[in-house]
C-alpha positions, 0 to 999 in steps of 0.5 A: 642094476647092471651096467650097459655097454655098447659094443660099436663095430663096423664102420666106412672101412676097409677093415669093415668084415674084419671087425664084425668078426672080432665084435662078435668075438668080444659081445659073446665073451663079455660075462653077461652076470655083470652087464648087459650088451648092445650091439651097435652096428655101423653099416658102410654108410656110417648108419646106426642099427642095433638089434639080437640078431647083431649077436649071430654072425651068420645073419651077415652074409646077407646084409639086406635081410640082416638089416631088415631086422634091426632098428636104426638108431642114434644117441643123445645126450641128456642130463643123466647120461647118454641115451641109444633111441630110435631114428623114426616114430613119434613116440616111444623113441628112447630105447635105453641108456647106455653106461660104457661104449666098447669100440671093436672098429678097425681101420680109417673112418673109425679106429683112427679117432674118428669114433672116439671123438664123437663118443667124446663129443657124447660124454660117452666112457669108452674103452681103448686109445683115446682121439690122440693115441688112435690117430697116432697109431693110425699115421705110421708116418707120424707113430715112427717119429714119436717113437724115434724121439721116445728112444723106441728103434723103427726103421727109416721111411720116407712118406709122401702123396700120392699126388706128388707121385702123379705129378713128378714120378721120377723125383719121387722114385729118386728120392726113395731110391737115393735113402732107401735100398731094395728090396723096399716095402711100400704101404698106405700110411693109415691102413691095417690088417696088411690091406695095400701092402706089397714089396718091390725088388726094383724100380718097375715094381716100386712104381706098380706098388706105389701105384696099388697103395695110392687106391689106399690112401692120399699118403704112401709110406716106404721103407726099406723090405727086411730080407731074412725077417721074422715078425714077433707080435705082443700085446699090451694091456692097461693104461699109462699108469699100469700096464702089462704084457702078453706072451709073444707070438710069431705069426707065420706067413705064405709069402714074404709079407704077412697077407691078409689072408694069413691074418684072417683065413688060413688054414683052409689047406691044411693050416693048423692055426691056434689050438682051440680055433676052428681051423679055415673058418674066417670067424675066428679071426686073428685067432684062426691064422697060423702062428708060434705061440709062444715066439720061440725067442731066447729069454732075454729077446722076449723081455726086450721085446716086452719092454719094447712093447711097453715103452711103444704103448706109454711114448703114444699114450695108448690105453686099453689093448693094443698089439704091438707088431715087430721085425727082427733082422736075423741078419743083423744079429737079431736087432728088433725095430717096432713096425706098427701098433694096433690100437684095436687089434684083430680079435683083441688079441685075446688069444695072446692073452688067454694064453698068458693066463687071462681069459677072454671075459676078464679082458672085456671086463678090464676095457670096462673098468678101464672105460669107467676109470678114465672118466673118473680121471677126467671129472677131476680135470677142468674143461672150461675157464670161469670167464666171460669174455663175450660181455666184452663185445658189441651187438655185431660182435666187433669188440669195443668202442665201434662195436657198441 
């Protein structure tokens, strides 16, 4: 019998559209000779649905009439493994077990560890970072202090709340202006695919950025703008016992950051995107926005970037695919810093591995194994400690004499 995944996607997340595109890139790709697919699609109201006409992105346009097609659905752990059933009815609620969960989420709510934890709380084996490395690769704040203790060079930042900001402005705007020079780039600290993100070129313009993130986020990160920047992204593939790197790439942007429209809808005047990918058409994903595959790079920048990539991907204790995203400074001699992770990437970066020479099935089918080789490792660990301490305690549970 072949095994079955749950592919989750979607999500109380601002990346919510971004990942019904890359779910539906990845649910088509996987080899369905060797499993069997289900979709499992989180509304933005953080309700379960599942169903075929998940596998069609065009039902999506109109949410209403796509969920009047599907069924609601929960999961439930039993002896044997874990169980999707339906929400509602008496009888016949069991719908099918699953075997192996593929989260395809992006963004808070979802990718930073909210839903591995409760696939954790499941017993569910699931692809890609665990609760730990997702939440880091989430906090861009705490992600940068972990790699300056690894070795790894980031940029210096300062981070704060929001609500600081609202109450004392100008200590604020001083203390950033004291550490960090303009230009400077102000973003939220947790989100992805360039959502909050805008550059100021002085103290007017870092108030009405911060003022724009702070819509974001309860905690606003700052650092200082590279101006003759080029941006160079690698994937990574494995876990902390092997892993590999993809080609690079340079993504090209409009303006002077990377936008989430260069990121999931260019080409629509002209842009010509990745071989391959239909060009302007927002179903391709990361896939689709206009790029130099490979980064045109000297050997030696390349494998230290790669190298980069790896170390990043060990310090934060990723697994599965990630996509590391860099800055090099052309005016400081080509010094690379590492600006953020993806733990699940936009389209899973499956177009910088096809073009390193693995096909998009064979990625699916890596995150599976993946899935199913850290649970192996984990069946070997121990959970609980051969104690009872709760023997020690009285009936209104105050231990000794006065609780018996």
């Amino acid at each position: 019998m072949k095994p079955t995944v749950a592919v989750f996607f979607g999500g109380q997340s601002v990346e919510h559209e971004v990942s019904v595109i890359s779910a539906n890139q990845a649910m088509h790709a996987i080899d369905k000779e060797a499993y069997d697919v289900v979709p499992v699609y989180i509304t933005k109201q953080g309700t379960f649905y599942s169903g075929v006409a998940l596998f069609n992105i065009a039902n999506y346009i109109n949410e209403e009439d796509l969920l009047k097609q599907l069924v609601e659905v929960c999961f439930v752990r039993a002896e044997d493994g874990v169980y999707m059933e339906k929400t509602r009815g008496l009888f016949g609620r069991r719908i099918r077990k699953i075997d192996v969960a593929v989260p395809v989420v992006h963004g808070t709510n979802v990718e930073d560890g909210t839903l591995q934890g409760y696939l954790e709380l499941l017993g569910l084996p699931y692809s890609g970072c665990d609760i730990a490395s997702s939440a880091l690769g989430m906090d861009k704040a705490v992600m940068k202090t972990v790699l300056k203790e690894a070795g790894v060079a980031v940029l210096v930042c300062r981070c704060f709340y929001k609500e600081d900001f609202y109450k004392d402005s100008g200590a604020v705007v001083a203390d950033l202006e004291q550490n960090i020079a303009y230009p400077m780039i102000v973003k939220p600290y947790n989100t992805g695919s360039s959502i909050g993100i805008r550059v100021a070129e002085d103290r007017d313009a870092l108030i009405e950025c911060i003022e724009y993130a702070a819509d974001f986020a309860e905690r606003i990160l700052v650092e200082h703008a590279i101006e003759h920047l080029r941006e160079i992204n690698c994937s990574v593939l494995g876990d902390h016992s092997s892993a590999k790197a993809s080609i690079l790439e340079e993504p090209v942007s409009s303006g002077e950051i990377l936008s989430y429209e260069d990121k999931y809808m260019s080409g629509g005047k002209g842009g010509k995107g990745t071989k391959g990918a239909k060009v302007g058409n927002a179903k391709q994903g990361m896939a689709s926005s206009d790029r130099k595959l490979p980064a045109d790079l000297s050997d030696e920048k390349t494998e230290e970037i790669k190298a980069m990539a790896l170390m990043t991907f060990r310090a934060l204790g990723c697994s599965g695919v990630s996509r590391i995203d860099f800055l090099m400074d052309t005016d400081d001699n080509d010094k690379v810093y590492v600006n953020e992770i993806n733990t699940i990437p936009g389209s899973l970066s499956f177009y910088l591995w096809e073009a390193s020479g693995v096909s998009f099935s064979e990625l699916m089918d890596t995150l599976i194994r993946l899935a199913l080789k850290r649970k192996r490792e984990r069946e070997l660990l121990h959970f609980s400690f051969d104690s009872n301490i709760l023997k020690n305690f009285g009936k209104t549970g105050l231990k000794g004499s006065k609780g018996k």
